[in-house]
N, C-alpha and C positions, 0 to 999 in steps of 0.2 A: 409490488413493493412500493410503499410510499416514501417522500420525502426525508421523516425522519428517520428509516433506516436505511436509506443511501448516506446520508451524513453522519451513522454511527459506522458506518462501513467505509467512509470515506477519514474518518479518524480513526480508525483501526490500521488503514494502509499505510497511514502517517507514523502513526507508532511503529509498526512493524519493520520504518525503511528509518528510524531517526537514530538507530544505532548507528547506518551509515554515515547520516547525513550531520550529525556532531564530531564522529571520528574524521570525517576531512572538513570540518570546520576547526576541530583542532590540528589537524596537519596541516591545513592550507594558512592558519592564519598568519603566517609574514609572507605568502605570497599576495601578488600583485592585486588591483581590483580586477583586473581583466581574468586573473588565474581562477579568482573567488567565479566569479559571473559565468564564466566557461563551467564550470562545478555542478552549478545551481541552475544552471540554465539546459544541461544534457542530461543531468539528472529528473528534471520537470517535465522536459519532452518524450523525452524515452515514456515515464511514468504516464502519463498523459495519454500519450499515441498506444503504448499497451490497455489502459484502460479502456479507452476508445474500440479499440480494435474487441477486445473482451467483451465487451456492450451489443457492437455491431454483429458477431458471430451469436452472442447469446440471443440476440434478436432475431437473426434471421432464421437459428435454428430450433426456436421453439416451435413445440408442439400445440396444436389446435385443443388438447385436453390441459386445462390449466392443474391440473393433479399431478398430471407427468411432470409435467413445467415448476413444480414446487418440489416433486423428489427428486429430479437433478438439481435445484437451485441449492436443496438442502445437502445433497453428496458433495455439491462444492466448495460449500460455504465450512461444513462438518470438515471436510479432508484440507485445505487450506490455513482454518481457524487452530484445525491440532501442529501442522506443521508450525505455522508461528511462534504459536505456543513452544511446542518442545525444540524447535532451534533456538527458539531464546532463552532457554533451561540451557544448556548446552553452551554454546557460544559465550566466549568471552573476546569484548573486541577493544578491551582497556592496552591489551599488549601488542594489535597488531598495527605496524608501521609496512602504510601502503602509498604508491607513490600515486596518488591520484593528479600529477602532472602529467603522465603520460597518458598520452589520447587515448592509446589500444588499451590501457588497463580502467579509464574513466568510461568508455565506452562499454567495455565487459562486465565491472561493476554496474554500471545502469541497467545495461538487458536484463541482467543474475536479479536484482531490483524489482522490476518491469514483469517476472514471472506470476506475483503476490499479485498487483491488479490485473493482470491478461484475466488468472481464473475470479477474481474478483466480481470483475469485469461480465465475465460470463452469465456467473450466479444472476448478478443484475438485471442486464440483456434481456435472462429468459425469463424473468417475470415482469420486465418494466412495460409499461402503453406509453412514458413519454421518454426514450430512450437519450435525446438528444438533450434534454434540462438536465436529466440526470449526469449525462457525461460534465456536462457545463458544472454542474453543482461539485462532483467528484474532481475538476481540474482547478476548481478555485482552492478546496480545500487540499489538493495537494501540492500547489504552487506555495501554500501559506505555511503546509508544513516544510515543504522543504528548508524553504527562508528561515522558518523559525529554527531548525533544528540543526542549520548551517550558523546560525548566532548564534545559537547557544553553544556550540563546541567550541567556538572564538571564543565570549565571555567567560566561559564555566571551564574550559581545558579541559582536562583527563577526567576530571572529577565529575562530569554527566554520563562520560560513557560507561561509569558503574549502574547507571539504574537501568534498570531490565523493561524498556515499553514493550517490547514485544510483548511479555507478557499479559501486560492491558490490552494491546491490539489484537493478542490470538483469542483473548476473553471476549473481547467486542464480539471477533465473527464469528467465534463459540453461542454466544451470546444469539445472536440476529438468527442463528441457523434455530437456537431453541423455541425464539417466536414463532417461528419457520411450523417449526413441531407443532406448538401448540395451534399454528392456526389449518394444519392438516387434519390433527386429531379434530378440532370443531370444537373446542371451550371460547 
């Protein structure tokens, strides 16, 4: 897996986690800067430490036949990319009012999060040779979405949480699994 498809996979993750990450930018914003930061900061890590974690497992359990190692990369990327997708057909999160002050509910929100790149994470793992750039590359760019997408629900209020990323994000890894194809098939 090269570079530019860990960062069309590392903005897929972004999309697919910015519904959350606007809906408590617009619930959080007359809390504290300390409230915002706790937010945006366990939401990063969680994401981060799951990817990581996704990466290392995808790594240490690929297979010596890199064929193998490309039809599980593609059953992951295929089964993850549909879920996004059709949770974000589904899902509307303009009406739900969540109390992301409370630790045990920001903390369960994160993990529930942290699922998207665990398998993400995997897909990558088992095709990557520099596993640790990658992770690097995937933690900057999910640090940058978080932040971005915790502004924007401050700035933009209810009115961003109507557009559907997930949909762009399940397309992405819809997307990355099709190259996937075409470079099995051999075109």
């Amino acid at each position: 897996m090269n570079t530019f498809e860990i960062v069309i996979l590392a903005i897929a993750l972004v999309l697919s986690a910015m519904p959350v990450n606007t809906l408590a930018g617009y619930l959080l914003s007359s809390e504290t800067f300390f409230g915002k930061l706790k937010f945006v900061g366990i939401m990063f890590v969680i994401s981060f430490l799951m990817s990581g974690a996704g990466i290392w497992i995808g790594n240490k359990t690929s297979s010596d036949y890199q064929q193998t190692n490309m039809w599980i990369s593609l059953g992951l990327l295929l089964s993850f990319g549909l879920k996004v997708f059709l949770s974000s057909l589904q899902s509307n999160t303009e009406d739900k009012s969540i109390d992301f002050t409370d630790n045990n509910v920001l903390l369960i929100t994160a993990l529930t999060e942290g699922i998207i790149p665990l398998g993400i994470g995997i897909a990558i793992g088992i095709l990557s040779q520099t596993p640790l750039f990658h992770w690097i590359i995937l933690g900057i760019i999910l640090f940058l979405g978080v932040i971005s997408g915790f502004l924007l629900g401050i700035a933009k209020g209810s009115i961003i949480s109507k557009f559907r990323f997930g949909l762009t994000g399940g397309l992405l890894i819809i997307a990355t699994a099709i190259k996937l194809i075409i470079t099995l098939v051999g075109y």
